[in-house]
KOLNU-892657 format. One line per 3 residues: their letters; for each residue x, y, z of C-alpha. Coordinates in nm, 3 decimals, m for minus. Example, Ala and Ser with C-alpha at 12.3 -4.5 7.8 and 13.67 -1.06 7.14 Angstrom:
<atoms>
as) 1.230:m0.450:0.780; 1.367:m0.106:0.714;
</atoms>
This chain:
<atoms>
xxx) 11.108:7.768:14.541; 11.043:7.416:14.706; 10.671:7.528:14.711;
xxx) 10.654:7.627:14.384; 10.732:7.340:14.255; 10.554:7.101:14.409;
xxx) 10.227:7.293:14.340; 10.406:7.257:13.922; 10.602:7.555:13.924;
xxx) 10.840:7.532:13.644; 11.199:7.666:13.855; 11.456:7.611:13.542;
xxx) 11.551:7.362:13.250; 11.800:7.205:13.060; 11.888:7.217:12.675;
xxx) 11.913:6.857:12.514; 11.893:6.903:12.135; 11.692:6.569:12.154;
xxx) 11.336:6.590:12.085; 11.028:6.349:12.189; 11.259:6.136:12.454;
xxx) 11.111:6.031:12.779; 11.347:6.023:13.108; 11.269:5.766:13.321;
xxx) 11.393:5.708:13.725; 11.363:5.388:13.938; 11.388:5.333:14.313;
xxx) 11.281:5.106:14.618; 11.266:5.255:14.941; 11.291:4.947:15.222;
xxx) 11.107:5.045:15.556; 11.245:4.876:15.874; 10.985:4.877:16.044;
xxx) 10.678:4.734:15.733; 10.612:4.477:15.577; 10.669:4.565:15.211;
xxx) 10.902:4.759:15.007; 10.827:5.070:14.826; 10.919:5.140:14.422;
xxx) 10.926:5.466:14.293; 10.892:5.530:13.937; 10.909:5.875:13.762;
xxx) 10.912:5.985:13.425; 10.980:6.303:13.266; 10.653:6.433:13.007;
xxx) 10.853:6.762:12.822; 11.122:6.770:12.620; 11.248:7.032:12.896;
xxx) 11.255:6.805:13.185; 11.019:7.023:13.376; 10.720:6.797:13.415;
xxx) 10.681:6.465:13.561; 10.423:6.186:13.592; 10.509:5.920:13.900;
xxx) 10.367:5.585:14.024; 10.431:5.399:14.326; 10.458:4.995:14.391;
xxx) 10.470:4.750:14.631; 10.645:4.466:14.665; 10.775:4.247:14.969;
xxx) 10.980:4.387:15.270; 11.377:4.401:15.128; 11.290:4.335:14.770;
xxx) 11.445:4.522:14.616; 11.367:4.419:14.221; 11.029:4.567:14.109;
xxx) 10.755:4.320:13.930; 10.508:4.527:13.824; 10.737:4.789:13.595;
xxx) 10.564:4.722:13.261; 10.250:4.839:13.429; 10.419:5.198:13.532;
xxx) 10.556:5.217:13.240; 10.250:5.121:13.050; 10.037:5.456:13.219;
xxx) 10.353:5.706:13.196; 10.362:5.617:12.823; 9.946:5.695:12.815;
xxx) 10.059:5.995:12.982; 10.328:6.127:12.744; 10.089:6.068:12.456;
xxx) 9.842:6.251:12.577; 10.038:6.542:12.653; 10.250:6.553:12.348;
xxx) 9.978:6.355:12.103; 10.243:6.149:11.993; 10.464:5.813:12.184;
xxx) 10.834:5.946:12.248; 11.054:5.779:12.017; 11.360:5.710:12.257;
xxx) 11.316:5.629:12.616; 11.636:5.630:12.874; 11.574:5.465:13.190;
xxx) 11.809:5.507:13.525; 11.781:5.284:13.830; 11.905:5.336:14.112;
xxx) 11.991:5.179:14.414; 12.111:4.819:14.250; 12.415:4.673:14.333;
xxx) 12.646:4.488:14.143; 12.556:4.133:14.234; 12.185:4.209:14.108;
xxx) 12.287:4.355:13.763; 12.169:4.006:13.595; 11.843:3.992:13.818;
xxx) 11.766:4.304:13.740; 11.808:4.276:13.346; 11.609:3.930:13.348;
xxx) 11.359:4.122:13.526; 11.291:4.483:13.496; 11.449:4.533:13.154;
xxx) 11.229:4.240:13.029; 10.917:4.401:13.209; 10.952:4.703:13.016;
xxx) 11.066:4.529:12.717; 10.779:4.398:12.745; 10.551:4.701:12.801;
xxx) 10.710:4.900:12.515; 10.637:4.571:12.275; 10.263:4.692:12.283;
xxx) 10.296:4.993:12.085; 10.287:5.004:11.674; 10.659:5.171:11.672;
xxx) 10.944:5.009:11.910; 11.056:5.286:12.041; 11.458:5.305:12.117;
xxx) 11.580:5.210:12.469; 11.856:5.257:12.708; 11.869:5.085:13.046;
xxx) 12.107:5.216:13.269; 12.232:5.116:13.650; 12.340:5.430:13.866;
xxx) 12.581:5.346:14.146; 12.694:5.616:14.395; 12.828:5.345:14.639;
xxx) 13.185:5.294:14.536; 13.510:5.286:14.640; 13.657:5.436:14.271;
xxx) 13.830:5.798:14.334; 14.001:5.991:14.047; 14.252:6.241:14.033;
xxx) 14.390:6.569:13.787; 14.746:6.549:13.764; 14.857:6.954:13.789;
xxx) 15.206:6.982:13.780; 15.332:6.832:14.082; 14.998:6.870:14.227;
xxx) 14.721:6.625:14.210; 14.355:6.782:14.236; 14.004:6.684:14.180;
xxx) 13.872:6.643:13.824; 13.653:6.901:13.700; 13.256:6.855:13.678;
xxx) 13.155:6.694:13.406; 13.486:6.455:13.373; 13.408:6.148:13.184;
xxx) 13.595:5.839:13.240; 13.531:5.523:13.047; 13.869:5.371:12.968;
xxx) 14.101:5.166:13.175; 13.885:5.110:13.487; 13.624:5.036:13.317;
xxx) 13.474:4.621:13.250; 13.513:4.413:12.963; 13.192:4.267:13.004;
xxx) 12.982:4.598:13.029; 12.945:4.910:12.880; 12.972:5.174:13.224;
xxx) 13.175:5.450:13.295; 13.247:5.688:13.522; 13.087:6.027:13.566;
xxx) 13.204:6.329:13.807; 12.917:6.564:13.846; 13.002:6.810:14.117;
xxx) 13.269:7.023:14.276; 13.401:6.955:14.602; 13.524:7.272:14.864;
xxx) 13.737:7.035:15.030; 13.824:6.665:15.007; 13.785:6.411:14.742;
xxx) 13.516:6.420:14.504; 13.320:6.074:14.494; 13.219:5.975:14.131;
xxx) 12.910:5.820:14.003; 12.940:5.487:13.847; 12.735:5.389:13.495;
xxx) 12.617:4.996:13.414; 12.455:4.984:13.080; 12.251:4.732:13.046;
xxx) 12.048:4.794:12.739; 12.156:4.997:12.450; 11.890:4.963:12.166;
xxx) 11.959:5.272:11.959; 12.118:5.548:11.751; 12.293:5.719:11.972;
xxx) 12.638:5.723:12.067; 12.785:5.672:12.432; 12.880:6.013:12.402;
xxx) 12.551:6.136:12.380; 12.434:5.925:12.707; 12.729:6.030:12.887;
xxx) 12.678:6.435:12.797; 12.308:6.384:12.878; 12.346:6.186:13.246;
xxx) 12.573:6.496:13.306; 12.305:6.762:13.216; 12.041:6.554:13.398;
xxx) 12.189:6.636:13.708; 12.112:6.987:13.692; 11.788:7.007:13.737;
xxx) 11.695:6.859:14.050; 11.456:7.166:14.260; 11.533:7.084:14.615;
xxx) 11.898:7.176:14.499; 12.012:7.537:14.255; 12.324:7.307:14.187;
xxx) 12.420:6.966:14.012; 12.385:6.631:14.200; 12.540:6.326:14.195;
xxx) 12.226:6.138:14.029; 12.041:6.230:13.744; 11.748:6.392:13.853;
xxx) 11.498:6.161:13.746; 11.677:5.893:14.005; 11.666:6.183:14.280;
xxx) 11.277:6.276:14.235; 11.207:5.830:14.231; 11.443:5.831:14.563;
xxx) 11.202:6.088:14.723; 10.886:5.978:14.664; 10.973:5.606:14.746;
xxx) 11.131:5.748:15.064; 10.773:5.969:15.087; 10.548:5.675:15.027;
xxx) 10.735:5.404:15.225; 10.835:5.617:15.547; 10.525:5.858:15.575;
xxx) 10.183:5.730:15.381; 10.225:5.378:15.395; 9.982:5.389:15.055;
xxx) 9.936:5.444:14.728; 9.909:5.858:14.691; 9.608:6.026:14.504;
xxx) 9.625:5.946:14.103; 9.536:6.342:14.106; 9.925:6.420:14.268;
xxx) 10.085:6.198:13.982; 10.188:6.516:13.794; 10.311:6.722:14.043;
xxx) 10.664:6.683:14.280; 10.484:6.681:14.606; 10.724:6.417:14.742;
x) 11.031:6.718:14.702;
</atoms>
């Protein structure tokens, strides 16, 4: 299966009702022993999440903001319109690996470089910038009976724990056999469109289905996976830009 889909092999999809939306994930891989850091960028080119265009940057050793975003996303959206003929008319980015002291940096930075790259085209399209955090100390429980157990897959929670000064929330995406389930944890930082946080919240659940290395759900969206591996790829192994000919195929699974 792992071969099949890094030679484009289409394994399985999702349903999102949503039409002409492009899924974006963001990642820097820091190599101990180099002197740069490595950005992965991938972004999804179907409405079924089955094909992917990627780019790679560099920037220096423990950065971990990227600078040259509005580039990346400047080619993936050349990409998407000439594979669907048209520009996709929402576009939801997830970046991982950003703690919470950086949330400001990043959204002076690489929210304003894509800002800035989306400014280009004719139509604005809609965007959502969103911070993925799997690093955190938040566990929650299902109250049965006398009983407490772990909340179900797909559990939602966005009251009470949640900040004042942020949308975020919570999502659980897997089942545990044993022990406590560790949540993922949402910062939005941009929210420029129709949608509802409903909507984000069903679709950050269905996007971590359809990672290939794995038949079941993961704790990231799978956009945010795919970036993960070929930063970790690029910065570990090549040490280089890859061949523009890979950038739509997952060789880095």
């Amino acid at each position: 299966m792992q071969m099949n889909a890094k030679l484009g092999g289409e394994l399985w999809s999702i349903h999102i009702p949503m039409k002409k939306v492009m899924y974006v994930g963001i990642d820097t891989y820091h190599d101990s022993g180099s002197q740069r850091s490595v950005g992965g960028f991938v972004a999804s080119m179907n409405d079924l999440c089955t094909r992917y265009y990627s780019r790679t940057t560099w920037q220096p050793s423990k950065q971990e903001l990227i600078s040259q975003l509005d580039v990346c996303m400047t080619d993936a959206l050349k990409e998407y319109k000439e594979k669907n003929n048209e520009y996709p008319a929402r576009i939801i980015v997830f970046r991982d690996g950003v703690g919470d002291g950086q949330l400001l940096a990043v959204k002076e930075q690489e929210l304003a470089n894509i800002k800035s790259a989306l400014s280009r085209l004719e139509v604005m399209p809609e965007l959502i910038f969103t911070v993925v955090t799997k690093r955190i100390q938040q566990r929650f429980f299902l109250k049965q009976g006398s009983r407490l157990a772990n909340p179900p897959p797909g559990t939602i929670i966005d009251t009470g724990v949640t900040r004042d000064e942020f949308f975020d929330f919570f999502l659980v995406p897997q089942s545990v056999g044993q022990g406590t389930v560790t949540p993922t944890h949402y910062n939005v930082l941009e929210f420029q469109t129709t949608l509802t946080p409903n909507h984000l919240q069903k679709i950050a659940y269905k996007l971590c289905h359809i990672y290939y290395n794995w038949t079941g759900t993961i704790r990231v969206p799978a956009v945010c996976q795919y970036a993960h591996k070929l930063a970790f790829l690029v910065g570990q192994s090549l040490h280089r830009d890859p061949s523009p000919a890979l950038a739509n195929l997952l060789y880095y699974l």
